[in-house]
N, C-alpha and C positions, 0 to 999 in steps of 0.2 A: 765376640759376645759383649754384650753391654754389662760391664760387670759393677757390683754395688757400691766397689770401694771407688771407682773410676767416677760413675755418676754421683757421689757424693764430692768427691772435689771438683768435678765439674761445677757443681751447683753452687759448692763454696770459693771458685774463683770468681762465678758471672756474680756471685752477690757480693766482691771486693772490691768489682766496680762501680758497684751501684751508683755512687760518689757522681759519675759519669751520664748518667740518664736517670733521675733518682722519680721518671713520672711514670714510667712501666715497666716491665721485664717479661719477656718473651724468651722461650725456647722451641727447638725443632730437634725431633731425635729423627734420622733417616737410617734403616737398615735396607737389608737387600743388596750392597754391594759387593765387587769383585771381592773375592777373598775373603767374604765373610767379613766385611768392613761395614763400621756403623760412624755414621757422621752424627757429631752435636752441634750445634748449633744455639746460640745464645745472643741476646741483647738487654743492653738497657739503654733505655729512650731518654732522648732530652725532647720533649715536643715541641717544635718550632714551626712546623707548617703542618698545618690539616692535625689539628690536637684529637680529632677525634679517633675513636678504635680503631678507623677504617685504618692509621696509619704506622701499626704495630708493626713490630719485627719480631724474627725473622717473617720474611711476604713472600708468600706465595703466590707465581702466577698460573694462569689456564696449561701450561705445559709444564708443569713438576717443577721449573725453577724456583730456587730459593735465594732472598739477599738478606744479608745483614750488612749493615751500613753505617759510619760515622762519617758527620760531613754535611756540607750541601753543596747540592747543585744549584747555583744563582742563577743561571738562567734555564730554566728548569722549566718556565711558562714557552719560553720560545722553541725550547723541543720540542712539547708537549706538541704543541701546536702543527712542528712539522712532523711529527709522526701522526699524527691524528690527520695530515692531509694527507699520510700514505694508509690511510686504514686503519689506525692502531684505536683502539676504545680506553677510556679511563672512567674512573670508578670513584677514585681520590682525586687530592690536593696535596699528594706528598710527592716528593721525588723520587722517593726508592722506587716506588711503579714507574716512573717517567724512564729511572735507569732499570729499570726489568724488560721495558721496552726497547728501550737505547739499545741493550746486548741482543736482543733477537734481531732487530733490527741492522744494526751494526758489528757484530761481534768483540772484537779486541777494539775497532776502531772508534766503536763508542766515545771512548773518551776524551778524544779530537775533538768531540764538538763539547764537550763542557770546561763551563768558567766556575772555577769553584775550587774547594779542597775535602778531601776523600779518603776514606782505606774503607774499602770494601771487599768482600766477599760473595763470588754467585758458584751456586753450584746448579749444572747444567745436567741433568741424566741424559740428554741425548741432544748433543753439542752436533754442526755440520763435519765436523772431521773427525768423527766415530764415537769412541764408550764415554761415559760420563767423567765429565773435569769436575775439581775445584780451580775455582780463578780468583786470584787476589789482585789486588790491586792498588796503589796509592798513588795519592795527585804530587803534580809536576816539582813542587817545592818541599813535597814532604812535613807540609803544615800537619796533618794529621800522623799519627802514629803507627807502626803496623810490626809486630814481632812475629818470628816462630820460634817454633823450641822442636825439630824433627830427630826421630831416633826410630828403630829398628821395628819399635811396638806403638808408637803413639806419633801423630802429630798433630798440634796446636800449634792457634795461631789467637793475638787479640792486641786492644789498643794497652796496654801496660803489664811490663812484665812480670811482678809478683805475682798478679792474678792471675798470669799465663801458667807459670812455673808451678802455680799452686794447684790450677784446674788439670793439669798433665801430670800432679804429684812428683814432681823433682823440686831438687831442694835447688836452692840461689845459691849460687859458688860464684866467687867473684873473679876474671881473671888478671894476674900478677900485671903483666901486661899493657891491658890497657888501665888499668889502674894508676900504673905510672904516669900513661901518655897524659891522662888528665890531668894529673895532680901536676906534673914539671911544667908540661906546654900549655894546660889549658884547654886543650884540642879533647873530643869525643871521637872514638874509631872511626871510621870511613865504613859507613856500609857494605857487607852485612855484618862486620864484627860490633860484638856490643861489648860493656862493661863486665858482662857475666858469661861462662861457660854454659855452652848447648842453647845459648839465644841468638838467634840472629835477625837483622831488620832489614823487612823490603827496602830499597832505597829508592829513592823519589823517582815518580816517571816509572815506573818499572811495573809488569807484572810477573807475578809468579805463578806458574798455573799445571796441577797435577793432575796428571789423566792418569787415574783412580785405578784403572784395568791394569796396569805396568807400575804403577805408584813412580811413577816417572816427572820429573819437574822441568821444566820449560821456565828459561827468561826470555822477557823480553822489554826492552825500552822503545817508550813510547812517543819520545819526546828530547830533543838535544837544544840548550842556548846555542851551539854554534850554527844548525841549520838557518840564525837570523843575521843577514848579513849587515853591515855599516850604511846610513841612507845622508846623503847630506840633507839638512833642512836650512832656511835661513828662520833669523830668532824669531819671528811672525808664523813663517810652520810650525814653528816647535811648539811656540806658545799654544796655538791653536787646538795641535793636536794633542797636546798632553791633558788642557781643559777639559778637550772632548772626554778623553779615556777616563783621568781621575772621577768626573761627575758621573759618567756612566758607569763606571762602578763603583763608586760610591751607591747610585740607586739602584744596582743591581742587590748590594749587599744590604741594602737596608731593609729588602723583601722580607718579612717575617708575619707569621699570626702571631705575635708577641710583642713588646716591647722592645724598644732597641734604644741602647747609650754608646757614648763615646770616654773613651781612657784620652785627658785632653793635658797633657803634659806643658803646654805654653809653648814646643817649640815647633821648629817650621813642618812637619810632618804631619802631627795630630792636626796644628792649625788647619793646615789644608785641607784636612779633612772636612774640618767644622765650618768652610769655607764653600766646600763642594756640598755637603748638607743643605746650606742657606739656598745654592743654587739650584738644587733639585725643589726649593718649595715644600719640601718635608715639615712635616706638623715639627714642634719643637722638642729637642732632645736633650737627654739628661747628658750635660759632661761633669766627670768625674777628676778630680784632681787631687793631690798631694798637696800638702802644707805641713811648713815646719816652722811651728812658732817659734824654737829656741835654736833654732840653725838658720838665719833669714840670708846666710849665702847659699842656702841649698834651694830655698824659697821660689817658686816658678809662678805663684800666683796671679800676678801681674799682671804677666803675660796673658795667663789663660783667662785671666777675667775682661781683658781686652779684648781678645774672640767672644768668649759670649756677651760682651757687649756689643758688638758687631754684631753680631748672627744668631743674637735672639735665642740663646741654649737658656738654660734652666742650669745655673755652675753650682755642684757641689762640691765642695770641700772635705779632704779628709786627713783628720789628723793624725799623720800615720808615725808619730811619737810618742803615742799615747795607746800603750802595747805592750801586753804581756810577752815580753820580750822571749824567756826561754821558751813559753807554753808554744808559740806561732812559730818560732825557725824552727820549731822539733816536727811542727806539723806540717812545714814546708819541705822539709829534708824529706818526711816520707814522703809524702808525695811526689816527691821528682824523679826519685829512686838513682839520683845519681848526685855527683858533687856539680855545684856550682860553686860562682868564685867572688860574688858581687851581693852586698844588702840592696842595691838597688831591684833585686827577684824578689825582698822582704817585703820592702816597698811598692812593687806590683801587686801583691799577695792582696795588703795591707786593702790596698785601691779596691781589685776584683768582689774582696770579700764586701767590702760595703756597698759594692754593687749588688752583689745577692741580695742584701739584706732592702736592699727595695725588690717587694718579693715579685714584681710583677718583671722585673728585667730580667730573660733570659740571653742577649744579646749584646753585645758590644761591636764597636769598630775601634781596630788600632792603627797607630803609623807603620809596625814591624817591618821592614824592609826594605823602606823608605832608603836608611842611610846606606843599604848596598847596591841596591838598585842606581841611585844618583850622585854615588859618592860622598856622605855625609860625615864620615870622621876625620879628625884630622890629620891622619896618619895619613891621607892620602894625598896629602900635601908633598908628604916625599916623593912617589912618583912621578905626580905632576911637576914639581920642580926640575925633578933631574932631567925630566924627556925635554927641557926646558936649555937645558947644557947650564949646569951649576958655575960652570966657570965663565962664561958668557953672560956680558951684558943681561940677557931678557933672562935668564934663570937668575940672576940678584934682582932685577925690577920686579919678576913672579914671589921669592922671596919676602922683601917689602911687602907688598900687597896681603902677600898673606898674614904675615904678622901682624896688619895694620885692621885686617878684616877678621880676626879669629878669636879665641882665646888669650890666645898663646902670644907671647914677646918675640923678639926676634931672635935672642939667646935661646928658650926654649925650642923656638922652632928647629935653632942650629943643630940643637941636640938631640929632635926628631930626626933631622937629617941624617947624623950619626947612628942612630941608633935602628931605622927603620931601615938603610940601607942596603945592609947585608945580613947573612941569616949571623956569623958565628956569634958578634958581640951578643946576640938576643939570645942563640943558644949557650953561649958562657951563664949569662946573666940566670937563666933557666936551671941549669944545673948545679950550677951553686948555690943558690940559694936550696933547689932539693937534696944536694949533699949534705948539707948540715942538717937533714930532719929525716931522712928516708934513711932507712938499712941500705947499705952498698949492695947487696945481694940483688935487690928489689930495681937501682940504677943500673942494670949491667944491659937489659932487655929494650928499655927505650932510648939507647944509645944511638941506634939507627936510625929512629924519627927524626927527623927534618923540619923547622918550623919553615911555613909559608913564606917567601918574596914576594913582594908588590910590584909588578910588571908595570912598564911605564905603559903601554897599550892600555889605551883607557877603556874599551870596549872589551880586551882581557879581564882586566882591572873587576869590572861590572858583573863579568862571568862567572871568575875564581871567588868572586865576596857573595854573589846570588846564592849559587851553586853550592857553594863549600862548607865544610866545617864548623866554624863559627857562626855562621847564621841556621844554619841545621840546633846549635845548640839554644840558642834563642828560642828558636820554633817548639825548639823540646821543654822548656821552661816554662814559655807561655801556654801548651797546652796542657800541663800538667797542673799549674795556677788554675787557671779558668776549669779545667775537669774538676778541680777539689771543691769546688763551690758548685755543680751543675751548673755552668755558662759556659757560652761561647763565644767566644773571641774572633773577629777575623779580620784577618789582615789585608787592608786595601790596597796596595802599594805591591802584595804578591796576587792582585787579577794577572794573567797569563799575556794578556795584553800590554799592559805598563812593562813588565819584564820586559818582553821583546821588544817594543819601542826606546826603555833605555838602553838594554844591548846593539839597538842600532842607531843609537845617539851620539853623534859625534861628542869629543869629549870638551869643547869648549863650551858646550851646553850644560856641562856638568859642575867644571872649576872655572871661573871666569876670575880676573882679578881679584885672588886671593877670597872670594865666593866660594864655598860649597856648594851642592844641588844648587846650581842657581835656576834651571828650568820652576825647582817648587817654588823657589823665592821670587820669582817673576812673577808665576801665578798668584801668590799671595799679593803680592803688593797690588797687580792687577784689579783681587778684592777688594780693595782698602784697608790696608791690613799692614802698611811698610816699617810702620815700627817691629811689628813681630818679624815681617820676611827679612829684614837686613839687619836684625839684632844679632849679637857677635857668642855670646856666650853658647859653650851647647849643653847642656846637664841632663836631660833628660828622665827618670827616675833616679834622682839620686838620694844618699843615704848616708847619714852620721856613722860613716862606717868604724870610724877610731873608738867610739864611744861606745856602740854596740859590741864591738870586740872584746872590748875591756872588761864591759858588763857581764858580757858570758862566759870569758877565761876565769874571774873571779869565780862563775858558781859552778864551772863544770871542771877545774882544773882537776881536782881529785878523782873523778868520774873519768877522765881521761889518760890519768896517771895509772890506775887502776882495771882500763881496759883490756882484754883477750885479745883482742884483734889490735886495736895500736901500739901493744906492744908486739904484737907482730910487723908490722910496718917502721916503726917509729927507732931510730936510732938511739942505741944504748947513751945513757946521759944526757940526752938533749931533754933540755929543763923549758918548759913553756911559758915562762915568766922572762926570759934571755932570750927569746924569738923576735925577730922585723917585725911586721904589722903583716904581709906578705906571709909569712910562715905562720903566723897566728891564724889568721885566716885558715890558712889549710888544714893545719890543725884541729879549729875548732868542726868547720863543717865535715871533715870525713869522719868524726867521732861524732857527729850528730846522725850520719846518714848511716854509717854502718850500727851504732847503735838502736836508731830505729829501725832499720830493718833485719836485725841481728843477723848479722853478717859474723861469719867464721874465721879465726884466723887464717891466714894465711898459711901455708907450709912452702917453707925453705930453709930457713935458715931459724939457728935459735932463738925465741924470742927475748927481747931484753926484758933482765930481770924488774919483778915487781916493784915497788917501792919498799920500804923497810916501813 
């Protein structure tokens, strides 16, 4: 039975995300199912293709299916088209019909044929292999979000989990756990484990699908990096085909009834972008950039104003030091609903929001993935050197090179070398620094985590950084950013295709004489563009982090001395003014996130006492 108190937090989670689609809201109540089960169903719209009503959620088609949908499908006209040559009729301009069709047409295997990113939802009342499913679903990279919260009486499911937890009326309980894993390693769980108890998340490629009649669940993966095997090209192939792919999806993704901008940071990623824009012949587009008048080593302007000299953008600047400093990280912590570890997510914030405020932009393009796809940090310098034979000749000539081509000196790099090469010094390094700040109680559970190796296989290498962990936690940030302002964000460089063309890119295409991605850097300079593609620095959003820290420990240090919950976490005596910059950091942000979202202490161990 649809009971009153259930559909009142229903109503009050779909209106938590409004933030998320803030131009409609749609619902669908279904009863009549097995066991006297009633399905809700809920959306909010961001309109980006076919603005008009026709293109509402949840949609309904001519046989009782229903979708609700975040996401787009970019090639969405070239489906269209081959199901419309197998008979299929349309009505709209939106894609959620294109994918209503896709699954009749298709079933599971639908999503083989889409370029784009997704977490969706169809419910089938009369599926080819018997009683009515729900079928969930999320794209290949897990760019889009997708929770549930299942239990004996209820299950939900939606793109952010307070709204989830709140529409299913369970309270947020955080677990011990992975709580740790975060705060020591950095690392987000590995799907389905999340941050909080009775949530768990689709993982990328994956669907999940209940047949309603048994309330029975089904996985299944859709999609593996390793089914792409190693292709040799020579650098004329490569260049070729990488052109082709970037521009083409570059204009697959610029498809919008809307506006569309670019997040254009100055370095070789975003340029690329803005470089495959000019080659698509695209009307001219708004890029958006960071400027730091009182930190001018942070400063990327230059650069980026060197791209839109080129390629004819329209460069806006934004001051993103000139910011109500507590008011925005308190609003950035809620919305992410988890800890992050970098101002440079301040500094994204900072960019997005002044994109809303050009009210006509719902749409952006970013580099997101760029640096794992082609090997873009420099960390990856250690692998490549060692597969190199560090003691031989060409791994000291690779060494030089690198030094000579990077950031970095040759001292520093020695001490990537060191540091990057095996896990313990990075897991010492990790757990001491959380000994001095976490209750022992709280270190005893992520003792078994492992931080990641960097495999000298460079097509490894491409896979574990795509795939894994830390770029999942990116993906999480930046949709979270961009949901808080209704836009969207998407990432060129995760098309399905550039993936699997750099996992079968030999790795000389990637590190060349001390070169990063040198395939993008090829292509840029190809544009005219060679100051930006072989310029050495890499910064990317960065952020007066010292300064900011200092700024916030100043007004929140009593608020955090003072806390329920960090003194539940927080080791007796440990004074936050006596803290590295490293523990400051951690400090401040989990007392901004559990404070905003009033998070519980913890139970284990006694909490240390108050202050006097």
């Amino acid at each position: 039975m649809w009971q009153a108190r259930l559909a009142a937090t229903f109503g009050e989670g779909l209106g938590a995300i409004k933030h998320r689609g803030p131009d409609d809201t749609g619902t669908r109540v279904i009863g009549g199912l097995p066991g006297g089960r009633i399905l809700a169903l809920g959306h909010q719209r961001l309109s980006v293709l076919d603005l008009s009503s026709a293109g509402r959620q949840p949609m309904l088609d001519s046989r009782g299916r229903v979708a609700v949908y975040n996401g787009e499908i970019f090639n969405w006209l070239e489906i269209r088209q081959q199901l419309q040559g197998d008979g299929y009729s349309f009505s709209t301009r939106s894609d959620t019909e294109v994918l209503l069709a896709a699954w009749d047409r298709w079933g599971t295997d639908c999503v083989r044929h889409f370029n784009g990113f997704w977490a969706f939802a169809i419910f089938d009342p009369s599926p080819r292999d018997g009683g009515p499913v729900l079928a969930l679903c999320r794209d290949r990279f897990g760019i889009k979000p997708l929770y549930l919260c299942i239990d004996d009486q209820i299950t939900g499911f939606g793109s952010e989990i307070r709204p989830l937890l709140t529409a299913c009326d369970k309270p947020m309980r955080v677990d011990p756990d992975s709580l740790m894993q975060q705060m020591i390693y950095e690392m987000q769980p590995n799907s389905p484990q999340t941050l909080f108890e009775n949530v768990e998340e689709v993982a990328p490629a994956t669907w999940r699908i209940c047949h309603l009649s048994e309330r029975r669940w089904v996985t299944m993966e859709y999609w593996s990096p390793r089914a792409t095997p190693l292709r040799p090209r020579s650098d004329s192939q490569a260049l070729e085909e990488f052109s082709w792919l970037l521009e083409d999806a570059v204009s697959m993704r610029l498809r919008a009834d809307v506006e569309v901008a670019l997040t254009l940071s100055g370095g070789v990623d975003s340029s690329a972008i803005a470089a495959a824009i000019r080659s698509n012949r695209h009307e001219a587009v708004k890029a958006f950039t960071s400027r730091f008048r009182n930190s001018p080593q942070l400063d990327e302007t230059r650069w980026a104003a060197a791209v839109c000299r080129r390629t004819g953008m329209d460069h806006i600047l934004v001051d993103v030091e000139e910011i109500d400093l507590d008011r925005e990280e308190r609003l950035l912590s809620r919305h992410i609903e988890t800890i992050y570890t970098s101002f440079s997510q301040l500094v994204n914030w900072q960019v997005i929001k002044a994109i809303r405020e050009q009210s006509a932009i719902k749409v952006f393009l970013n580099g997101q993935g760029g640096d794992e796809v082609f090997l873009g940090y420099e960390r990856y310098y250690v692998p490549h050197i060692r597969s190199r034979g560090l003691w031989r000749p060409s791994g000291w000539h690779e060494l030089i090179q690198c030094a000579r081509h990077s950031g970095r000196g040759f001292a520093e790099l020695l001490g990537f070398l060191a540091y990057f090469s095996g896990k313990s010094l990075r897991q010492w390094r990790y757990r001491r620094s959380a000994s001095a700040l976490f209750q022992p109680w709280l270190l005893e559970a992520p003792s078994r985590i492992q931080v990641d190796s960097l495999p000298e296989d460079k097509r490894e290498l491409t896979i574990q950084e795509t795939c894994g962990p830390q770029l999942q936690r990116l993906l999480r940030f930046d949709d979270r950013i961009s949901a808080a302002f209704g836009i969207e964000g998407r990432p060129v460089f995760l098309d399905h295709r550039i993936v699997e063309f750099g996992i079968s890119l030999e790795g000389h295409h990637k590190i060349r004489n001390g070169w990063t991605k040198h395939i993008v850097r090829r292509y840029l300079d190809s544009k005219g563009l060679p100051e930006v593609a072989w310029r050495k620095a890499k910064l990317g959003f960065p952020a007066p982090s010292a300064v900011w820290a200092n700024d916030l420990l100043k007004k929140r240090v009593e608020a955090i001395r003072n806390s329920e919950f960090m003194r539940s976490v927080i080791r007796a005596g440990a004074d936050p003014l006596e803290l590295t910059h490293r523990q400051v950091m951690a400090l401040i942000l989990l007392h901004s996130v559990s404070s905003e979202l009033n998070w519980q202490p913890l139970a284990g161990q006694p909490q240390s006492p108050a202050p006097a």
